[in-house]
TORMIKE-42220 format. One line per field, with one value per residue (C-alpha): residue number from 1; residue in three letters; x, y, z. Coordinates in pm, 1 decimal, decimal comma, always signed. Layout:
k <- c(NUM	...) $
r <- c(ALA	...) $
px <- c(X	...) $
py <- c(Y	...) $
pz <- c(Z	...) $
//
This chain:
k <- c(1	2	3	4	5	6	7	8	9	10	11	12	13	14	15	16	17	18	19	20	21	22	23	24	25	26	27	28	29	30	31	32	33	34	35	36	37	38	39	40	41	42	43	44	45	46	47	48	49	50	51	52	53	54	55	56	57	58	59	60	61	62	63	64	65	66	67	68	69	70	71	72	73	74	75	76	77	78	79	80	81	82	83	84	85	86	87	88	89	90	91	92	93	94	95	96	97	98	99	100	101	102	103	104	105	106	107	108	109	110	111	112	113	114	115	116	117	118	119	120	121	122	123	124	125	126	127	128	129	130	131	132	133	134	135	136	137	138	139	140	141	142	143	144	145	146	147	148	149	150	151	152	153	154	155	156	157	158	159	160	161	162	163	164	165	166	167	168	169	170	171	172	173	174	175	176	177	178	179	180	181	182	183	184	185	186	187	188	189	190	191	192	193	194	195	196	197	198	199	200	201	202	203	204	205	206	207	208	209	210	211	212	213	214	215	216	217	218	219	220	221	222	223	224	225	226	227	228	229	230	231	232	233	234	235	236	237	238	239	240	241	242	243	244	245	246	247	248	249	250	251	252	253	254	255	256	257	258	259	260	261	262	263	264	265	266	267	268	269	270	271	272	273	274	275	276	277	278	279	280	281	282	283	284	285	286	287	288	289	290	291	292	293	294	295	296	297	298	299	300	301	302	303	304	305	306	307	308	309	310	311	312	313	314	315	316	317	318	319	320	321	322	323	324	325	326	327	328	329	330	331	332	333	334	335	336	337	338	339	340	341	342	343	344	345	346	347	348	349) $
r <- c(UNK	UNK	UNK	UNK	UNK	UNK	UNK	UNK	UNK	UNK	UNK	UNK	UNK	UNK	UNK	UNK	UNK	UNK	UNK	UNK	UNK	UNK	UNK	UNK	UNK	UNK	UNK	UNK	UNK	UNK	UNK	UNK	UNK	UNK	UNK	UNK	UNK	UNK	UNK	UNK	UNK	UNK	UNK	UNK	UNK	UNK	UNK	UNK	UNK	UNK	UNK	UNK	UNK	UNK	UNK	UNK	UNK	UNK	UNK	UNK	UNK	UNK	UNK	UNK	UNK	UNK	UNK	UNK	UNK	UNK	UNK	UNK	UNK	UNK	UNK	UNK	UNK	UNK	UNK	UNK	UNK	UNK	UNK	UNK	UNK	UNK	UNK	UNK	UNK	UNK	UNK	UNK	UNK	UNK	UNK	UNK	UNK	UNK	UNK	UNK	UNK	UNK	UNK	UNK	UNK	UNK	UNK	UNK	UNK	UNK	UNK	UNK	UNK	UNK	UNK	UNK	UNK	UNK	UNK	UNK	UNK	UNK	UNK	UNK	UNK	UNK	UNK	UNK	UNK	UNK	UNK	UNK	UNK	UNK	UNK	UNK	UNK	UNK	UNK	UNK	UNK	UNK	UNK	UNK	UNK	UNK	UNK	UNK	UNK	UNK	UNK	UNK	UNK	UNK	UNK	UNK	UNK	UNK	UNK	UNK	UNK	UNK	UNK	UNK	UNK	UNK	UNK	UNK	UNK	UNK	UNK	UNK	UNK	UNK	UNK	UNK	UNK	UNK	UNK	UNK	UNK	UNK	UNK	UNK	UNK	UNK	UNK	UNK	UNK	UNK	UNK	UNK	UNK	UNK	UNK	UNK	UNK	UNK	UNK	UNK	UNK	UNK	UNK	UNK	UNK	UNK	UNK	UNK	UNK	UNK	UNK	UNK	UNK	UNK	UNK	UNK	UNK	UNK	UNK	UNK	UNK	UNK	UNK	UNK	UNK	UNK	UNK	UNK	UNK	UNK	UNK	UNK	UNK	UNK	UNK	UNK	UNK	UNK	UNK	UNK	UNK	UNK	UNK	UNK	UNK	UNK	UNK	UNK	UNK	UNK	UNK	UNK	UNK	UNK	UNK	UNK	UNK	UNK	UNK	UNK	UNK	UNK	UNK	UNK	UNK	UNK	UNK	UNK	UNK	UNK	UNK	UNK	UNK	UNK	UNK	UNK	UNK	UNK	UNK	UNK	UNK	UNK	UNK	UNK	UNK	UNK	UNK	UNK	UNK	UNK	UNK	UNK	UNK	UNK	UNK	UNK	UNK	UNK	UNK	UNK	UNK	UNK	UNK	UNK	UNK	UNK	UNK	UNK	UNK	UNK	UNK	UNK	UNK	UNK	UNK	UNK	UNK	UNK	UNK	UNK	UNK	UNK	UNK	UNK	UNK	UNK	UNK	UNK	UNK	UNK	UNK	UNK	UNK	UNK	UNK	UNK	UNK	UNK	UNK	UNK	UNK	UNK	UNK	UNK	UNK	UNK	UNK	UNK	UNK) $
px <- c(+4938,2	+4816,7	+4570,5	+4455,0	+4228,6	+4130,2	+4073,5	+3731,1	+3901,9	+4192,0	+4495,0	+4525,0	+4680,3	+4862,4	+5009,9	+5245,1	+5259,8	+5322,2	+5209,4	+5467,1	+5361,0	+5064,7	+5219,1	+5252,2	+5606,1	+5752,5	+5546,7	+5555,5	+5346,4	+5318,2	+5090,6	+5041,5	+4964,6	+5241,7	+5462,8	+5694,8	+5960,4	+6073,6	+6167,6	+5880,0	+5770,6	+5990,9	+5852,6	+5478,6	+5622,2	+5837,7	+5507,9	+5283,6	+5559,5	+5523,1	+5128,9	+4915,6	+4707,1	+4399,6	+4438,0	+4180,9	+4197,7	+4154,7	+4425,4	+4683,0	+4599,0	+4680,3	+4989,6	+5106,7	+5002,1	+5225,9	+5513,7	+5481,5	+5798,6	+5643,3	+5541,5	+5477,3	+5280,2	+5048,9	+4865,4	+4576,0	+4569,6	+4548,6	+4682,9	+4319,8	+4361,1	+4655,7	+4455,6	+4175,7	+4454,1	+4600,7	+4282,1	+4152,1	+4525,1	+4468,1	+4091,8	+4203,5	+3930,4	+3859,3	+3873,0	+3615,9	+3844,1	+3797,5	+3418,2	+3220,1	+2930,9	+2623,3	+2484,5	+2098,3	+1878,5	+1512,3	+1142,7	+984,1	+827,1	+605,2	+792,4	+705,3	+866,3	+1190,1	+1188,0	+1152,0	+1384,6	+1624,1	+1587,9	+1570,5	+1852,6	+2053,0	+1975,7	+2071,2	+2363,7	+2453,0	+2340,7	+2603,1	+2286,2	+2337,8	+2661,5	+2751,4	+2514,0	+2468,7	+2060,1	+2000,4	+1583,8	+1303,5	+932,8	+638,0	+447,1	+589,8	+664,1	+837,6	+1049,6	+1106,6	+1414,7	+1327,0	+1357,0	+1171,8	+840,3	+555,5	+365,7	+718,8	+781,6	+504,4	+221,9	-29,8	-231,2	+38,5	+158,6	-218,4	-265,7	+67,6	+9,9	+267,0	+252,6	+445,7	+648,1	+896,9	+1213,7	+1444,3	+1760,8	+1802,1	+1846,8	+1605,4	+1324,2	+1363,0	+1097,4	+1112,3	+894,2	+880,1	+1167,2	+1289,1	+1564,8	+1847,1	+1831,1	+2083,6	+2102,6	+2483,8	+2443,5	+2748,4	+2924,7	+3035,4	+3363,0	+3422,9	+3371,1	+3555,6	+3807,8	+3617,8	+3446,0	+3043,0	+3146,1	+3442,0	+3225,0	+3017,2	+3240,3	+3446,7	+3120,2	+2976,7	+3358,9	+3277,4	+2973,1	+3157,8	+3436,0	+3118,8	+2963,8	+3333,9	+3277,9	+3014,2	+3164,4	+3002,5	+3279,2	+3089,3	+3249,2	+3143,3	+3033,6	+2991,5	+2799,9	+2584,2	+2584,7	+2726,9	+2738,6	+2901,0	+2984,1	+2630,3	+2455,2	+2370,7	+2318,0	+2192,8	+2238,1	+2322,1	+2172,3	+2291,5	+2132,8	+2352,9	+2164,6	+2256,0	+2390,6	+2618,6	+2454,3	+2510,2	+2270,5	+2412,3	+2187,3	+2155,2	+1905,4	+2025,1	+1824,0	+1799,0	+1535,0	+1308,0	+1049,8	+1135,6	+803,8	+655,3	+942,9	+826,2	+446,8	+514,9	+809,1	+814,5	+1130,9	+1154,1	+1389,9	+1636,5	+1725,7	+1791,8	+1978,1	+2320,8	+2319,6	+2356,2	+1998,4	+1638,8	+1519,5	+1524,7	+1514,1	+1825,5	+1996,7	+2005,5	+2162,0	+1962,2	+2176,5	+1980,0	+2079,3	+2443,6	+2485,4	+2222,0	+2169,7	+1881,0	+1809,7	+1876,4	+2283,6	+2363,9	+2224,4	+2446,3	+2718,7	+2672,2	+2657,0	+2934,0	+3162,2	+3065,8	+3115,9	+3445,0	+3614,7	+3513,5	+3433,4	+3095,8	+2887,2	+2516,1	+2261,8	+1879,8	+1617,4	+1504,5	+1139,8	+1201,4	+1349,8	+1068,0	+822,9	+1002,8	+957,6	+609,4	+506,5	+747,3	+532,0	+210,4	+355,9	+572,2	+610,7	+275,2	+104,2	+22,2	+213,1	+499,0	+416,2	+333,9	+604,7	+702,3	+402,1) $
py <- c(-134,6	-123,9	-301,4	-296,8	-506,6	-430,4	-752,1	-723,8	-756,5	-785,7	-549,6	-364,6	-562,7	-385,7	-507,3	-342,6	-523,9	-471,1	-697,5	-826,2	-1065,2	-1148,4	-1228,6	-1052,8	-915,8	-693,5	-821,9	-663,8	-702,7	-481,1	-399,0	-347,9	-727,9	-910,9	-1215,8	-1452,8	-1551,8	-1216,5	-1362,5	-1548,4	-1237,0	-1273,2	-1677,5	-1455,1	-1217,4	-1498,8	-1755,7	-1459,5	-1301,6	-1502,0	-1595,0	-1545,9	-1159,1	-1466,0	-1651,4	-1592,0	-1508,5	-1886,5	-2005,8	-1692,4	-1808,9	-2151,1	-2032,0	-1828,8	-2130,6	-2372,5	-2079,8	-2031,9	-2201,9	-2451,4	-2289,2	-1970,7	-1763,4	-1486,7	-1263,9	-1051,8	-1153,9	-1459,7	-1583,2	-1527,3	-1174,0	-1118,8	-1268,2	-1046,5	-751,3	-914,1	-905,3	-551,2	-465,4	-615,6	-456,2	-92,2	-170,3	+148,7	+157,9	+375,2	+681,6	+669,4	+783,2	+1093,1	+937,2	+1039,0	+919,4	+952,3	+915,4	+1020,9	+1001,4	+735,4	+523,6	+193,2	-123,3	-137,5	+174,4	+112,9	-165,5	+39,2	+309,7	-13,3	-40,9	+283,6	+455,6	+129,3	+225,8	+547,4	+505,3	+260,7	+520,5	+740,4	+972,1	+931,6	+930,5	+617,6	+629,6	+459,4	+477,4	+410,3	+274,2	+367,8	+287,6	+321,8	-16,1	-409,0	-629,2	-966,1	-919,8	-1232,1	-1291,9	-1291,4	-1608,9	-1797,8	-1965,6	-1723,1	-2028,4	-2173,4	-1877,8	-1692,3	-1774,0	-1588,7	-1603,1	-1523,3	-1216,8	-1130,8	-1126,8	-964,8	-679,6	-793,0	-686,3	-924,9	-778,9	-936,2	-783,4	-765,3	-940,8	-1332,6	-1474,1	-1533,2	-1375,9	-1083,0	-992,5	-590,7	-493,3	-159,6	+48,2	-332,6	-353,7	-152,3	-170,4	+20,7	+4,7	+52,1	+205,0	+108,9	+132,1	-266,2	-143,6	-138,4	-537,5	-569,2	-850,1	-1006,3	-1324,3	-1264,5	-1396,0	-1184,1	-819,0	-936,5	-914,2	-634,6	-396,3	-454,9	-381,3	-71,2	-138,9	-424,5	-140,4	+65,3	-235,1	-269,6	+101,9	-8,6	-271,3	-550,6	-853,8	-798,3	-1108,0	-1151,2	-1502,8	-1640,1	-1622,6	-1335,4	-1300,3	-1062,6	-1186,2	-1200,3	-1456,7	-1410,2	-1472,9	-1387,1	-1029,6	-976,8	-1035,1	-913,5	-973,0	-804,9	-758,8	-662,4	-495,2	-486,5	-117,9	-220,3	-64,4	-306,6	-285,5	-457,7	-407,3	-586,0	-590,4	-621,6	-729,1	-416,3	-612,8	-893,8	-1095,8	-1442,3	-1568,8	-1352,5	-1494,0	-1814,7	-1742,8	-1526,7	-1712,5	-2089,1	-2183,4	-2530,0	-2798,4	-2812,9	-2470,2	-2509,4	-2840,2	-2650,0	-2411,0	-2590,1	-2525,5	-2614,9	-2230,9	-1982,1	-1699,8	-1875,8	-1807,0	-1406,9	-1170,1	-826,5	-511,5	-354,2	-614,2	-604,4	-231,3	-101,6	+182,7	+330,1	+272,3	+634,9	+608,9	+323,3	+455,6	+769,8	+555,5	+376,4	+738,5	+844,7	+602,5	+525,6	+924,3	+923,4	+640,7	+740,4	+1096,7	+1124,4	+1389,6	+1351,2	+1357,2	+1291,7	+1144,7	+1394,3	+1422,6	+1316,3	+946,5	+977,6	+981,2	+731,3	+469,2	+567,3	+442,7	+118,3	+58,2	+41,6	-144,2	-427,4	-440,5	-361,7	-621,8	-1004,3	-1090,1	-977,1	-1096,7	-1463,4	-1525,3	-1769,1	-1903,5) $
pz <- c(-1655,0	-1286,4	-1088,7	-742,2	-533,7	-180,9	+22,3	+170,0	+545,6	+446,1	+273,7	-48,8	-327,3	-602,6	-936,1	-1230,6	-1574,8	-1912,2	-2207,4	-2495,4	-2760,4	-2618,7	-2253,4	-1900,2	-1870,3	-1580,4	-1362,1	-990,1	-675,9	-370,7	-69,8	+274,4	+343,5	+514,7	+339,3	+495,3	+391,2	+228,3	-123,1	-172,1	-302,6	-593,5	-661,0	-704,3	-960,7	-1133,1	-1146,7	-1315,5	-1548,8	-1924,9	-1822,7	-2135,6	-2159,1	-2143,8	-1820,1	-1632,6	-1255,4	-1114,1	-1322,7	-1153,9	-852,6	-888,3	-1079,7	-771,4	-526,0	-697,3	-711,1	-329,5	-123,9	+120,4	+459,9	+312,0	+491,6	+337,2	+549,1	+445,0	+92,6	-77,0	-404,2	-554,4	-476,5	-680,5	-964,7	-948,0	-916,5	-1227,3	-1385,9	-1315,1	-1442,6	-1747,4	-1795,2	-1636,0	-1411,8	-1207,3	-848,1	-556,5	-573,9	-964,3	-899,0	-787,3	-533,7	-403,4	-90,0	-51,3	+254,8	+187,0	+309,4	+328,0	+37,9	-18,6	-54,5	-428,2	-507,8	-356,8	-567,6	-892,2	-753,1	-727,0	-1120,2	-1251,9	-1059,7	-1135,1	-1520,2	-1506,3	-1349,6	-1643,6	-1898,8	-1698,2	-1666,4	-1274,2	-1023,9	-878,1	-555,5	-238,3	-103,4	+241,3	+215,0	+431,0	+398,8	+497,6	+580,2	+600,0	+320,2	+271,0	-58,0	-238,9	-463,6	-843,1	-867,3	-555,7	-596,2	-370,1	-257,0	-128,4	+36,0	+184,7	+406,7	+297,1	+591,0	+808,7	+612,3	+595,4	+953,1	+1041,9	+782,3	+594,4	+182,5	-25,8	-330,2	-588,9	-632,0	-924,4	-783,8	-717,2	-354,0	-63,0	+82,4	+362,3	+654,5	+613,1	+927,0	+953,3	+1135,6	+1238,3	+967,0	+784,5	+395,6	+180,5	-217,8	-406,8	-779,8	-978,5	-1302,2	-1371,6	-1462,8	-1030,3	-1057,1	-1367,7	-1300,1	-1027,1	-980,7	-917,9	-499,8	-486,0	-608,5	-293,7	-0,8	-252,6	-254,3	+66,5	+258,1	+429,9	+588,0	+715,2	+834,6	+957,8	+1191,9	+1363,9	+1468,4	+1627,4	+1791,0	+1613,7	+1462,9	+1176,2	+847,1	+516,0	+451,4	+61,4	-97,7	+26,0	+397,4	+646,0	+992,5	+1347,0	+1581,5	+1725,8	+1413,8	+1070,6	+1057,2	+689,2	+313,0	-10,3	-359,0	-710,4	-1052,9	-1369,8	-1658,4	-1973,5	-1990,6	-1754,9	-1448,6	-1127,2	-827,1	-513,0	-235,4	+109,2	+398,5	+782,7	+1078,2	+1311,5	+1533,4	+1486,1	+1608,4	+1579,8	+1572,4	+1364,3	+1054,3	+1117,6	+1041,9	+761,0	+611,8	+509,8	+596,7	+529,4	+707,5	+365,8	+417,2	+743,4	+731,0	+646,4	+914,3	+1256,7	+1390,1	+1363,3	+1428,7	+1180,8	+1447,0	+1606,5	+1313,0	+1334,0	+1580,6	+1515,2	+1565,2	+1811,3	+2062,5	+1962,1	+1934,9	+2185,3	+1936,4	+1766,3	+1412,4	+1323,1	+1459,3	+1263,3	+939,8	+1054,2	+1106,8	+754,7	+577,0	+778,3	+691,1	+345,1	+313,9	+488,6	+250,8	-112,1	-30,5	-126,4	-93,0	-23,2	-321,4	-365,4	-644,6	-871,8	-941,2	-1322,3	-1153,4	-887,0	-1157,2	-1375,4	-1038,9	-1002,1	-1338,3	-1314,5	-1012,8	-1190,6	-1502,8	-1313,7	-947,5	-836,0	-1096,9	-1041,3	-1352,8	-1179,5	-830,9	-936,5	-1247,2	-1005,2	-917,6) $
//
């Protein structure tokens, strides 16, 4: 059996293994990641050979911690990593290269229906009725998106998203709410089989899916980082974040929003972000806490959604694609069932 793993940041972790009675046997790693001393190498492959086919990926790593000769020094990988290689072994998890993928950039839609594009390209892609996709979004009038699960009234000012013609929508995925001004951010959507994450924690498929547009930001010259749970950032600031939803079918939607520009302001009279929130991250302004990337790129909007397709492209080979008018009309009526309704809107009240 092989398994890899690709350290988000970090170096490509590979693993051979066979099973016998129940037990890994012929155990081997390799990679481009760097190990000192040399042999330690061997105390890895010794601590994993004889585990049980059942030990999950926490319990490898802590195997291969207490293996490790004292002052060992790994380098772009991390005994986690080898058990999440261990576990995608064991699962014949796929990896990018496995997959044919479609990148698609079109015109411009309401808030709502990117939402219900969100879901129904996600469910095809689980029904295997769609290729594995990457969406870059654009729309065509403000909204603050709220995570499934956040209360509106805790949330939103209603006034203050009133008068800034802000429309307020409910999105499918958990995490906080986003300020999507129009042409001020950069929004991109990933369509996956869950057989990519398979072996993964739900943190680790994070900073595993959203790798290359962390590659695609140090084009730019941005130090862009992932940090868990959700976040990508520099050391300017928070730059964006991720959310995911799993459905049942075993479609995965991992999409994430970055701050192009922003009025800092203008968050705090749409957005109630409360002192709690706050309290963790070193500053009493929520406009403090983001670094937009028009200010640390000095690029327009357009090249660094070029540079996001072009890299994306570049690593997995994908080719670009577009919504057909049978999953067009599919969103539109999702729209008027779910995400344009109150029901939806105010489930958490």
């Amino acid at each position: 059996m092989h398994g890899e793993y690709k350290v988000p940041g970090g170096k490509l972790v590979v693993v051979d293994l066979e099973v016998r009675d129940g037990r890994i046997a012929e155990f081997h790693l390799a990679g481009d990641f760097f190990l000192e001393p040399d042999d330690a190498l061997d105390d890895i492959d010794a601590a994993v050979n004889g585990l049980p086919v059942e030990t999950d990926a926490a319990a490898i790593a802590a195997a291969v911690r207490s293996a490790l000769p004292e002052g060992a020094q790994l380098l772009g990988f991390t005994p986690e990593s080898v058990g999440t290689a261990v576990r995608r072994a064991l699962v014949t998890a796929p990896g990018w290269s496995d997959f044919d993928w479609e990148v698609v950039h079109e015109r411009p839609v309401s808030p709502r229906m990117n939402l219900a594009l969100d879901e129904v390209l996600t469910s095809r892609v689980g029904d295997g009725r769609r290729r594995p996709t990457l969406r870059l979004w654009e729309w065509d009038e403000s909204a603050v998106v709220i995570g499934s699960f956040q209360s509106l009234r805790n949330e939103v000012d209603p006034e203050g998203a009133s008068r800034h013609g802000f429309d307020v929508v409910r999105r499918i995925s958990g995490g906080g709410a986003m300020l999507m001004a129009a042409n001020s951010i950069v929004t991109y959507s990933l369509y996956v089989p869950a057989s990519l994450v398979q072996g993964m924690t739900f943190a680790d498929s994070y900073a595993f899916l959203d790798d290359w547009v962390l590659q695609a930001l140090r084009s730019l010259g941005v130090e862009a980082t992932y940090q868990p749970l959700n976040d990508i950032a520099s050391p300017q600031g928070k730059i964006g974040g991720a959310a995911q939803k799993r459905l049942a079918n075993g479609g995965v939607l991992h999409h994430a929003t970055l701050s192009y520009d922003m009025d800092g302001q203008v968050m705090t009279e749409v957005l109630r972000i409360g002192r709690e929130k706050l309290s963790d991250k070193g500053t009493v302004s929520a406009a403090k806490r983001v670094d937009p990337l028009r200010r640390q790129t000095g690029l327009p909007r357009d090249a660094v959604i070029e540079r996001f397709i072009e890299t994306f492209t570049n690593l997995y080979g994908a080719v670009p694609g577009e919504i057909t008018a049978d999953e067009y009309a599919e969103a539109e009526a999702l729209v008027e069932s779910k995400f344009a309704t109150d029901a939806w809107l105010n489930r958490v009240p």
